[in-house]
Every structure is written in C-alpha cells, then in structure tokens.
N, C-alpha and C positions, 0 to 999 in steps of 0.2 A: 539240407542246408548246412549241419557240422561239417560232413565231406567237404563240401563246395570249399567252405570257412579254411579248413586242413588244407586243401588242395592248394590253395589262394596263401595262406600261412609258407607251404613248403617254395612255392614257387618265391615269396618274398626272403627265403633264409638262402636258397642254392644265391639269390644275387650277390651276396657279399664275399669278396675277393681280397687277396694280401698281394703284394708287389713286390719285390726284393733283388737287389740283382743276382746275377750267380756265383757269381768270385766275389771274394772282397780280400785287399791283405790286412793283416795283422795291425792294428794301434791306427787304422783307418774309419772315420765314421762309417757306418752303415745306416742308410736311410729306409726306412721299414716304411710304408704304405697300407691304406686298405680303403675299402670306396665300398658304397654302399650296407652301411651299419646302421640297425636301428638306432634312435638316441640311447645314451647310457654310458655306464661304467665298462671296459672290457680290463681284463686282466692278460697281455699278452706275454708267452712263454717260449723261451729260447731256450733250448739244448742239446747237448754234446755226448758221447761219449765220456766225457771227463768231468763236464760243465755243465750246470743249470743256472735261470736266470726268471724272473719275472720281473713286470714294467706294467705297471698301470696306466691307464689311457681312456681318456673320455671323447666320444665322438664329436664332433663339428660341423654341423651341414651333415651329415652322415659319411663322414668321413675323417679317418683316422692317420696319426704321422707320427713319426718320434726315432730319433737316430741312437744307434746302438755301436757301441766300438768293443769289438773283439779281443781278447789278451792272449787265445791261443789258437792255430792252425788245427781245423778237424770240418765234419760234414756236422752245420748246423741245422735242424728244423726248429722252423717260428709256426707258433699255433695259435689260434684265439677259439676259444667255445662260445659259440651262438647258439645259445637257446640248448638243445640237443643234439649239434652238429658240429664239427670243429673243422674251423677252413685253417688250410696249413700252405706252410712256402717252407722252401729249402737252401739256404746258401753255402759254398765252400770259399773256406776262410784259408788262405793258403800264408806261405811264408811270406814276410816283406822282402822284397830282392836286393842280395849285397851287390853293393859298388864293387865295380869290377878291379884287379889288384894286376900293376907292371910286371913282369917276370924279370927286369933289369935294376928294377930301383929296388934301394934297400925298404926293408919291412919299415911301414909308419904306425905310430903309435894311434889307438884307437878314435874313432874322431864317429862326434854324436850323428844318432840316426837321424837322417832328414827330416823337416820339419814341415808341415803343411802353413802357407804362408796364413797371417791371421786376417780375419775380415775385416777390412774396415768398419767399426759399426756406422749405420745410418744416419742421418741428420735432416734436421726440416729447415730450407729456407725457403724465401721470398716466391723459389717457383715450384715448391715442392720438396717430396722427396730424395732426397740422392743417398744411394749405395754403391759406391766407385763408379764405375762409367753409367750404372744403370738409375734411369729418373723419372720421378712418379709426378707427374704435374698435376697441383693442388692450389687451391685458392683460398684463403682467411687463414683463419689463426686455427691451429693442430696441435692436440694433447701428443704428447710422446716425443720419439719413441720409446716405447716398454720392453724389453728385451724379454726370451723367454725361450730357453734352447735355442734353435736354428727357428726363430719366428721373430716377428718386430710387429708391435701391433703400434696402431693411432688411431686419433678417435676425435669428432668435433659433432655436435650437439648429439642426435639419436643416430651417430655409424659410428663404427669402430671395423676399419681393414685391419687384417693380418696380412703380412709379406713373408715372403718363404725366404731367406740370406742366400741359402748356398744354391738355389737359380731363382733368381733375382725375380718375383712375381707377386700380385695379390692372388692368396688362395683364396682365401676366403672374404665375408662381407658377415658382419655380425650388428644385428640390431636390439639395442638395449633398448627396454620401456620406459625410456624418459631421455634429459638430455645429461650426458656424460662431463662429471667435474674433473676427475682423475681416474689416473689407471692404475692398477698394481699388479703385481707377478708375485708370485708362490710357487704354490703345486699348479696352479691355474693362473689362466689371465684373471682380475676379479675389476670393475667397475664402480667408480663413485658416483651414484645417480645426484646431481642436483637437488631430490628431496630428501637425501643422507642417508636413501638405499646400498648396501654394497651386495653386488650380484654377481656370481660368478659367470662366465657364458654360456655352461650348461644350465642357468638359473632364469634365462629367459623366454623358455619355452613354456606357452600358455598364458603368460603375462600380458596386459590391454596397457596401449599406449597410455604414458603420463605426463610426459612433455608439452612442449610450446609447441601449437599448431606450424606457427611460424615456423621451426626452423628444422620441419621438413623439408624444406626450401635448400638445406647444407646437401641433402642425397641427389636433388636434381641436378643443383649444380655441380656436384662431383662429377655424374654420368656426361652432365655436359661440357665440362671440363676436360674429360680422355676423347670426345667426340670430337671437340673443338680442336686438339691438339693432334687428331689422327693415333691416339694410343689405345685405342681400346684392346690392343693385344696386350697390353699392358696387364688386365685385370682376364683372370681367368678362374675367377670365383665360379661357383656351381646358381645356377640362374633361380631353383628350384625352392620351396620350401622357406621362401620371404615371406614376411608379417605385410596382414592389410596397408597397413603405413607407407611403405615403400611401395605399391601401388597407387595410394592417393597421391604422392608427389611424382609421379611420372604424367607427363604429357595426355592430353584424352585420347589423342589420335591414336597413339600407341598400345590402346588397353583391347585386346579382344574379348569376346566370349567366354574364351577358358581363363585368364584374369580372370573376367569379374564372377566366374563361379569359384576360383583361389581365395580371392578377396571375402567372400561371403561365407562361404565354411571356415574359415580362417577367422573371421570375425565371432561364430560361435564358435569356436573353439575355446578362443580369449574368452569365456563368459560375457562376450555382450549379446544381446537378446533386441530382434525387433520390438516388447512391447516397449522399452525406455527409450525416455525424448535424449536427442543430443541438442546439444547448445550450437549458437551462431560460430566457436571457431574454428570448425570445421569448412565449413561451408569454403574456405577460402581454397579451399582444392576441390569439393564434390560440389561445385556450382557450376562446374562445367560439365561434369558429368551428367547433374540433372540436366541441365538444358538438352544434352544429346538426346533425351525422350523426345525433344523436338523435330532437331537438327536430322534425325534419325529416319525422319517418317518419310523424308524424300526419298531416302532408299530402298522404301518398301516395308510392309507390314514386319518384315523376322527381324530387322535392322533395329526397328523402335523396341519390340518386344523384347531384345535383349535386354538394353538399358531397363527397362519400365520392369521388369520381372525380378532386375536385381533389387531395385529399388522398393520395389512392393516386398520380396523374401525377405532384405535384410537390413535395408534401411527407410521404412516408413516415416519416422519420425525426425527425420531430419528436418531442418526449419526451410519447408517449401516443399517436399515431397506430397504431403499428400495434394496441396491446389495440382501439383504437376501430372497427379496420378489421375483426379477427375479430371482435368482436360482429356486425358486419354482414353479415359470410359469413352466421353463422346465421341473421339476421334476414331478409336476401334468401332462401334456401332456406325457410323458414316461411310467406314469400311465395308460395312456389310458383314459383320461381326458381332453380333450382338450376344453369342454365347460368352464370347471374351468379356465383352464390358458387362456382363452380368459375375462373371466370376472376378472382374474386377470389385465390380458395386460392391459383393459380398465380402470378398475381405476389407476395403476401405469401412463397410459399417463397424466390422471390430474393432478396427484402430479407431475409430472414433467410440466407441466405448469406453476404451481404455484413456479417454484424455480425462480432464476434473473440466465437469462444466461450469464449475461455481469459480470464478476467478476473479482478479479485483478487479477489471474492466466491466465485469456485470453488477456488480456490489455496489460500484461507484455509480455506475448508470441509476441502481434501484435507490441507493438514498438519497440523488436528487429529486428523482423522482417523487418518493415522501413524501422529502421537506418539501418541495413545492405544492403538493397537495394536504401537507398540514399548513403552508403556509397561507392556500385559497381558502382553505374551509376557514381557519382564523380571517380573512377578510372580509368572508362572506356571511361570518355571525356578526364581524363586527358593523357591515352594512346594514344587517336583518334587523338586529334590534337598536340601532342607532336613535330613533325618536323614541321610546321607551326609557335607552340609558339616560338619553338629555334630560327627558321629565325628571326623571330619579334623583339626578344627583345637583339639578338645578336649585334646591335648597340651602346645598351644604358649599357653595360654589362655584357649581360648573365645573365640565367634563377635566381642564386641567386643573385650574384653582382649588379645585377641592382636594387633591392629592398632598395641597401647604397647607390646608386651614385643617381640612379632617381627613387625613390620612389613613388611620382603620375603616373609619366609613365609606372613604372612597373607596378601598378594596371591596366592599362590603356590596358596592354598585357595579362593581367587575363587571366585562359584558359576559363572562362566562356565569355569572350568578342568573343571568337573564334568556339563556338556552335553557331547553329542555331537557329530562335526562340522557335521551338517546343522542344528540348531538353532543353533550358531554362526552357522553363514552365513546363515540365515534373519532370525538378530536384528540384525548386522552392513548386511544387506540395506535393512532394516527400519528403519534408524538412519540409512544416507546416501540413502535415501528422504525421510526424515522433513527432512533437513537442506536435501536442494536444493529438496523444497518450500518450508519458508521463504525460504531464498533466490530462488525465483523467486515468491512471493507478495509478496515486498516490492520485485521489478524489476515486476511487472505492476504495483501498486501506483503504484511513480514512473510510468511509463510511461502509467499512465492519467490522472494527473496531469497531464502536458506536454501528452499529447491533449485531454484535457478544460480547456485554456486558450478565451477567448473566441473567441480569433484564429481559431479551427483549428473550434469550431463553430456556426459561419454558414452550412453547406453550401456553404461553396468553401472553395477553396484560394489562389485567384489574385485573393486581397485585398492589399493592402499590408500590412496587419496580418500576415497570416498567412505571408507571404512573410519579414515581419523576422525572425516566430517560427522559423518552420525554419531561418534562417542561424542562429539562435542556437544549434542544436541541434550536436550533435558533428558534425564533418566528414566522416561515412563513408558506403560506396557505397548503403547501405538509402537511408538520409538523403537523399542525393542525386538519386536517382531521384523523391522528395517535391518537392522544390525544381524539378526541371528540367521537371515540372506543372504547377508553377506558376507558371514565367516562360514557359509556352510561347507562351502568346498575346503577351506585354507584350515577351520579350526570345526570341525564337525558336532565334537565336546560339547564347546563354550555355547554354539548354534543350538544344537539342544537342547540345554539348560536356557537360552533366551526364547527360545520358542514355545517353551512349557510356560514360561510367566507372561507371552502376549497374547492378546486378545483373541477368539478362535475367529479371525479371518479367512478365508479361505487359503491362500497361499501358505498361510500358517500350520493349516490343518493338514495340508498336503505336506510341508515341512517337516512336519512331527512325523507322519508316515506312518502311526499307529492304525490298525484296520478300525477302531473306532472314530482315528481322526477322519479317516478318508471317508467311511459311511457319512459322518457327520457335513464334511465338505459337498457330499454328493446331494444331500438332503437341503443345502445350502444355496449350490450354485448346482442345481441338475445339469444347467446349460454349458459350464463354463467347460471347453477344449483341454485345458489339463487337469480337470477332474475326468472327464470323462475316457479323456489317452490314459490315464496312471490305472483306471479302474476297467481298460483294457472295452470300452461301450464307444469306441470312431475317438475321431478330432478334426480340425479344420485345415484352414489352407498351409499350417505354415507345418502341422505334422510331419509331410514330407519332407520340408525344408530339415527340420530336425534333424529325421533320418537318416538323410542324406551324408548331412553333416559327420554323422554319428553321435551325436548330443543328445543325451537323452532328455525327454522333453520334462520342465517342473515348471511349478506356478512361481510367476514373476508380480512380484510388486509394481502394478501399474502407476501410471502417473498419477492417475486418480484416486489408489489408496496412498501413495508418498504424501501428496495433498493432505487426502483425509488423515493422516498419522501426523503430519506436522501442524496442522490445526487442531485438532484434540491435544496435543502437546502444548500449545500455546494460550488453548482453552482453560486447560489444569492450570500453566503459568498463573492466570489472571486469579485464582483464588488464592494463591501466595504472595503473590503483591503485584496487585492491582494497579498501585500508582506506576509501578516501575515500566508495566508492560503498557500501560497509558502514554505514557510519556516516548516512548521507545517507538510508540507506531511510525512505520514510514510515510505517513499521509500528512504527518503537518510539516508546514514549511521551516517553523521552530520548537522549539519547548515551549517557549511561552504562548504559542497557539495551543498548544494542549490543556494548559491550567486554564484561558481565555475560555476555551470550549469547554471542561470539562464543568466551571463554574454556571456558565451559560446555561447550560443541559439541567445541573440541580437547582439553578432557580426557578426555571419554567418546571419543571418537575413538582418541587415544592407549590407553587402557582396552582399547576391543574389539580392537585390531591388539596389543597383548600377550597378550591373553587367547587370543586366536586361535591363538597357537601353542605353548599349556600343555598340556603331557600331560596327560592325564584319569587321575585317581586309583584307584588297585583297590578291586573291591567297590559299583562307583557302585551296579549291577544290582542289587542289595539291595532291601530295603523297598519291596519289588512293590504289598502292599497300598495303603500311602500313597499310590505313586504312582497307582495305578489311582483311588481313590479323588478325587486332584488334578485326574486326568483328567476326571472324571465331570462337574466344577463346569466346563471350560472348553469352550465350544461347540469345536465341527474341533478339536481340542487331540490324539485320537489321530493326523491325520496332517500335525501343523505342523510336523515335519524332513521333508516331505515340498510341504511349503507348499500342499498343495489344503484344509488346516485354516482359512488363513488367509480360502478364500473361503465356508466355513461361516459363520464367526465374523463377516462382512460381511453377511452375508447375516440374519443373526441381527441385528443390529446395525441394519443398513438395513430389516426388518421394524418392529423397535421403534420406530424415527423416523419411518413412516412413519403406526404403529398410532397414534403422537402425535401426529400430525398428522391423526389423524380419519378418515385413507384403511382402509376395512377389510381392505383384501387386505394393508397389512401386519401385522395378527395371522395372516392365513392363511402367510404369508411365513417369520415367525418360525417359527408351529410345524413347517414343513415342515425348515426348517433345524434345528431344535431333535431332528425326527425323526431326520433323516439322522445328525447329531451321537451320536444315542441307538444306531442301527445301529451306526454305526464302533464305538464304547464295548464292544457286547457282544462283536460280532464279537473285537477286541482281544484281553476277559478267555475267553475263548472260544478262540482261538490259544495263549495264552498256559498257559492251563489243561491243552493236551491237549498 
C-alpha cells in the first residue's frame, strides 16, 4: 500500500507546470503562470547570470500568477520547489528596441522611452462590470473593485470573482464561509465576513458555511446571469474543487452522481458529520434534492439510489430525510430488493438512536396526562366518600358554611382526611408526578430552544458560530465536554484541558484518547461504531463513508447527548436560582402565569403533606352501596389504593385516543380494559357480599 500511496504521491507532483513566455524585452511586465499546485505557500525563484530574485506566492484553486518586470537583458530560469522536485521555465529577456534614427535630419535630443499605455481601472455599474471595451454582466449591488497587481476582485453575499486586467477574464471564483461585508488588499486579497471574521483566501479552505441560507441565491443568479446574457466565455474559472454550498444553489437537474459524491466528501471535510441535526434553513435548496428520491424511481432503481445514498451517507438528519428514507425501505423491497431495504433498515435504526427521545412534545403529552389522572382520582375520592364528609361536617355547618363559621375544623373534615392511607399516597404520588413533569416539560422546552439556535444546526459543531454559542452557555462539566469538540481540531490544547474536567461520556473518552480512556469507552459502549473503529474491532455503515472521505472517523456528540448536556446544565441552573429559571421557562404564556402556578403547586402541596397525617374519621365504612355504585363509573377504580387501577384506567384512556385516532385496535383495547375493570367490580361486590 506505501508504494501504491508514493506511486499516487509522484504522479500527483509530475502534474504541476510553470508557463512563461520566451522573449520578453527589458521594463516589460512578464506574466509567470503555473496550474496545478497543491494549496500553500510557494517561494518562486528567478535568476540570471548577474541577478537573483525571489517572489512569494500562495495558490488559488491550485493555481498560481504574479507578473515580474526585468531590469536587464540575459537567459532567465524561474523555479519553484514542490515537495522534492523543482518544476522550472526559462525565458530570454532581450534588449527593448531603439526608434529607428533619419540619416538626413539633424541629431534630436533624447526623448523618453515608450510607455505602455495605463489601464483603465474597472468600475461597477447598473449592468456590471466594465474594463474598457470588456463587460461583465452583473445584477444587485457589488463590493469593489479591490485592486491587487494585475487582479480586480468583487464580491456580493458568499462569492467573491477575481478578474485578470491585462486579458480581460474571470479567473477565478472564491467562496468565503459566510456573507462578505468588505474587501481588502495587502500581501493578499483578505475578506470582511459579516460575523467580523477577516479571512484571507488561503483561509477558507476547510471552513463550514456561516452565512444566510438565503443568499446562496446571489451564485445562482450570477451563473444565471452570463447564461441569460450568452457570456459565459466570460468566466473561465477552474470548475473543480467548489465548496458543498455552491452545489446546493445550482439547479437539481444539473447535479450528477459525481456532484453529489463532491458535495458529500466535501461536507466531511468541513467537519460536518452525519450524526448532527441540521435546521429547517437549509432545506430551501435540498428540498428538491430530497424529493428526487421520488421523482427518481421512474427512472429506474440506480437513478433513486443515487439520491437516497447520498442522503443516507451524508445528510440523514436533515428535516424530512429520514420519513424520505423509510418510504424507500419499502419502495426498494417492492422492487424485489429486500437485501437493500434491510441495509437500509439497519442504518435508519442508528440515526434514530442518535436522536433525544425525551422532548417537550412528550413531556407535555405526559403532564397532561397526570394532571388529568390526579385530577379523576381527586373526583373520585371526592364522590367515594361524599355521604361520610356531609355526616362529618353537618354539625359544624355544612360542607360550605362550615369553611366561615369553623374554618380549622372544616380543614379538619377535608375529604382527604376521610381516604385511606393508600389512596393518600397514591394521590400524593400522583401530584408530585404531575408537578416534576411540568417542571421538566418546561427545562426540555428551554433546552430545545438553545439547541435548536442556527449556530448548533448546521451539522457541526466546530463553526465559529457555534463554538461562541456554547461559551455562552453555563459553565458546567456536561457543557464542557460540548465545547472541548469543538476546539479539537482549531485549539487541540484548550480541548484537552476541557475534556479532562467533562464527564466520562463516551465521545469524551474517545476525546482524551488516553488507552485507559478508550479501554474505559469500550467497557462503556462495547456497541458503539467509533469505539469499536478507534479500537481497530469493525464499524458500520458510515466507516466507509469516512474512508472514503479520508476523514478519520471520532466520536461525535449526538443529538441526544447535546440534549442530555444542555439539560443537566439547566438542572444545575435550578439549584442557583430557582426562581429565575422558573420564571424564564418557555411554557408560560406570561411571568405572571409562573408565580399564578408556581403559588398554586405549594398550596396543594402544603394541603396534601397536612392532610396526610389526619386521622380518618369513624364510620367512613358506611354507605357501601354508594360507594360501590362510585366504583362501578370509574375504570381500575376497585384497586387504585393498590395503584394496578391506575394502569386500567390508562389503558382505557390510551384505547380511546387511539380509537380517535382511527387506529381500530383501540376500540379493541378499551373494551378489554373496560372488561378487566367489570371483573374487579364484581369480584369486589362478590367479596364484599359473603
């Protein structure tokens, strides 16, 4: 394999070439060339018998320029060292030719050497570019020109063309990660990113887009702009070695096979990673892309598979990919493919691994749920023992009047005083159930919030954006383990000093890279794909993808630990000030719903912890009939001081919403629960009788 690597290595060093022409006279630019350069710095070298010269020079698209003017007549060589090999040119600088002299007219006094006329510089209007006769047709508003040697750059939202002066062209096309405020010249062109970035254009290589989705929309229109106008001779940029971005705004019809394997390696290069979610503003370019999994399948099973494959390698978590991805399980097994849709099935179960099942749409679901079954079971004591309370408090009263006249004693006749201890404790149960659900509906609530900022879904982490956003966030050890992810490539250091103080999570443990952290990882998550790739024991579907890539594979902060690390964040919050994070939850419609509830919550609180230790009045046992009769209306209701009632009564409940929902098994559901319910009942009057 080194051979192979070396053989592969040489054949990539012999590509690169110098250009030059072969005369040049004397106080004449000379335009030096070179085409195919790895990125980087080159130091290139001019000399003479009499002269030497060096010029520094940073690639572009893999491609090198820079004009050089001669001060004397001789045989130059221009060299540049690659790597171990030096690619060379040669030109002869000859004399500049004198003006020819009368043999009749008397001698004239000396008169200056010709002048090369000067160029007009460029200017941007209404329809573009113009550089003397030659014009670049452009639409909205254009940074520049920047001048910069024999270059003129411009630039609007995420482009930036350079134009070559002295023949009249765009050479290049340069995409900065973000959208461009201003431009500047130096030693280099350098960039004002909108987030008060400055980048030079050697400085955008590997960088993940940070811009407004939007105004990808300025590069289509360009392209469609020289189309429209018939100039796309105009633009004679190198096609090669464009950022994902500038494939998401091109047309779908136009994107082949080898696109969207460009676009996919090109995306892990950028450090984004299938397991992270992207947000909806994407979608306003790869919504059509997804849909082609559809539009595809007329063409035949390899047509679909393209799309679907890229989509599964390297954009799973886009908002709609995976429902997109299980239609196609089925569609491929209808095909008579059922190998496919099983190695489909198989990756789709890991990306749903990697989501947070616990979210506020479930949270919210389960403390209505509660509250509504603390608020039956509170009806259904207060039905049960209803002629018992009346006896009680008809002394002192009656059931309201006695709250004016004897107000302790009527607490005194609570109908909680008149339940049993296990339906005490059942409702009690039932009540700080009901309450830490709220409270953790309204921390998953925030916590989906911080996550779902733009910064955090781009599918990375290790954006500038996204890196400010997690400093911003509380200073705890979840947290930190987030952040020291993030700096691992940019700031390696500071990564692990914050990975020694987070929690030993797995990705963590892989982070540290110590062979005690990995053992420990491995003892951790045996299961998990980059424990087992790092510790050299297989991987899954997306190994290849890596590979491929060249990306070597590390454990990624799932959705579902960011989740988990921003909730424990906000869990720690709640011990430093409680009020604050109460008040702050995203679930009430005001502040003053927070104090409203929060007041609410410690009176029934204070309520059931009094009540709870009220003797129980003589004679509760009474009016058997009525209760039985109470019993009869409430599903599990005979054994809810036993709480196996409570999973009747669910069960009954979860039939009905389901039977609403259209699905038939839950009418079969109810009535099964409804039976069981009618069992206990008779059983009960049936005990209770002999």
């Amino acid at each position: 394999m080194r051979w192979m690597a070396g053989v592969l290595l040489f054949g990539a060093t012999l590509a690169q070439s110098l250009t030059v022409p072969p005369e040049a006279p004397v106080g004449q630019p000379l335009e030096i060339r070179g085409a195919d350069f790895p990125p980087g710095r080159y130091s290139l070298k001019i000399a003479s018998d009499t002269t030497a010269t060096e010029v520094d020079l940073e690639t572009f698209n893999g491609n090198i320029s820079t004009a050089w003017t001669p001060s004397a007549e001789g045989v130059y060589k221009i060299s540049i060292l690659v790597g171990e090999r030096t690619v060379e040119a040669q030109t002869r600088v000859r004399a500049a030719p004198a003006a020819p002299s009368s043999p009749v007219s008397p001698p004239s006094p000396p008169q200056p050497a010709p002048t090369r006329p000067e160029i007009a510089p460029p200017t941007l209007g209404p329809e573009g570019l113009v550089l003397g006769n030659w014009k670049l047709p452009l639409k909205g508003e254009w940074i520049g020109p920047k001048l910069l040697g024999q270059r003129a750059f411009i630039a609007r939202g995420p482009l930036v063309l350079e134009i070559d002066l002295q023949n009249p062209k765009v050479v290049a096309q340069h995409y900065p990660p973000g959208d461009v405020r201003a431009l500047d010249a130096d030693a280099e062109l350098t960039v004002l990113l909108e987030d008060g970035r400055r980048l030079g254009l050697s400085a955008f290589t590997g960088k993940p887009f940070e811009g407004r989705w939007e105004n990808l929309a300025v590069i289509r229109e360009y392209h469609q702009t020289l189309s429209a106008a018939g100039a796309r001779e105009l633009d004679q940029s190198p096609t090669t070695g464009r950022p994902y971005w500038y494939y998401f705004s091109r047309e779908v019809g136009s994107i082949g096979p080898a696109d969207l394997e460009a676009v996919g390696q090109d995306l892990l290069q950028r450090s984004h990673r299938p397991e992270l979610a992207w947000g909806p503003g994407v979608m306003q370019w790869l919504q059509p892309w997804l849909m082609q999994i559809r539009a595809a399948r007329s063409q035949g099973l390899e047509q679909s598979l393209v799309w679907s494959e890229f989509f599964l390698k390297y954009l799973p978590q886009v908002p709609g990919a995976r429902a997109m991805l299980w239609e196609q399980v089925g569609w491929l097994e209808a095909q008579g493919r059922p190998d496919l849709g099983q190695r489909y099935r198989e990756a789709l179960r890991q990306v749903a691994s990697w989501q947070n099942p616990l979210t506020s749409a479930n949270m919210a679901a389960a403390t209505w749920v509660l509250l509504g079954l603390y608020s039956l079971m509170l009806l259904y004591l207060t039905l049960m023992y209803l002629p018992a309370q009346l006896r009680g408090v008809r002394p002192i009263g009656g059931w309201l009047a006695g709250w004016l006249r004897h107000p302790l004693l009527r607490l005194r006749h609570s109908v909680l005083a008149y339940t049993s201890l296990g339906e005490r404790t059942l409702l009690l149960f039932l009540f700080l159930l009901a309450a830490l659900a709220l409270l953790g509906w309204g921390l998953t609530a925030r916590s989906e919030a911080l996550v779902a900022q733009d910064s955090l879904t781009r599918g990375t982490l290790r954006s500038s954006a996204a890196q400010e956003t997690l400093r911003s966030f509380a200073n705890t050890a979840p947290l930190q383990g987030l952040l020291a992810y993030a700096l691992a490539k940019e700031n390696p250091s500071e990564a692990k000093r914050l990975y020694a103080a987070a929690p030993p999570w797995t990705y963590v443990l892989l982070g540290r890279g110590t062979p005690e952290a990995l053992a420990q990882a491995y003892r951790r998550a045996p299961s998990s794909a980059s424990v087992r790739e790092t510790l050299g024991l297989g991987g899954d579907f997306w190994t290849a993808v890596y590979r491929d890539a060249g990306v070597v594979r590390e454990a990624v902060p799932t959705p579902r630990i960011i989740a988990a690390a921003v909730g424990l964040s906000e869990l720690q919050g709640l011990g430093t000030d409680f009020l604050a994070v109460w008040r702050d939850l995203p679930i009430w419609p005001s502040p003053l719903w927070a104090w409203v509830i929060a007041i609410t919550i410690l009176l029934f609180a204070l309520y059931h912890l009094l009540c709870f230790f009220l003797p129980r009045p003589q004679g509760v046992d009474g009016y058997l009939a009525w209760r039985r009769g109470v019993q009869l209306f409430f599903p599990g209701s005979p054994t809810y001081s036993q709480g196996w009632g409570l999973m009747v009564l669910l069960a009954v409940a979860g039939g009905l919403w389901l039977w609403r929902l259209g699905n038939p098994w839950g009418a079969l559901l109810t009535g099964v629960a409804l039976g069981f319910h009618l069992l206990l009942w008779f059983l009960l009057v049936y005990r209770g009788n002999k």
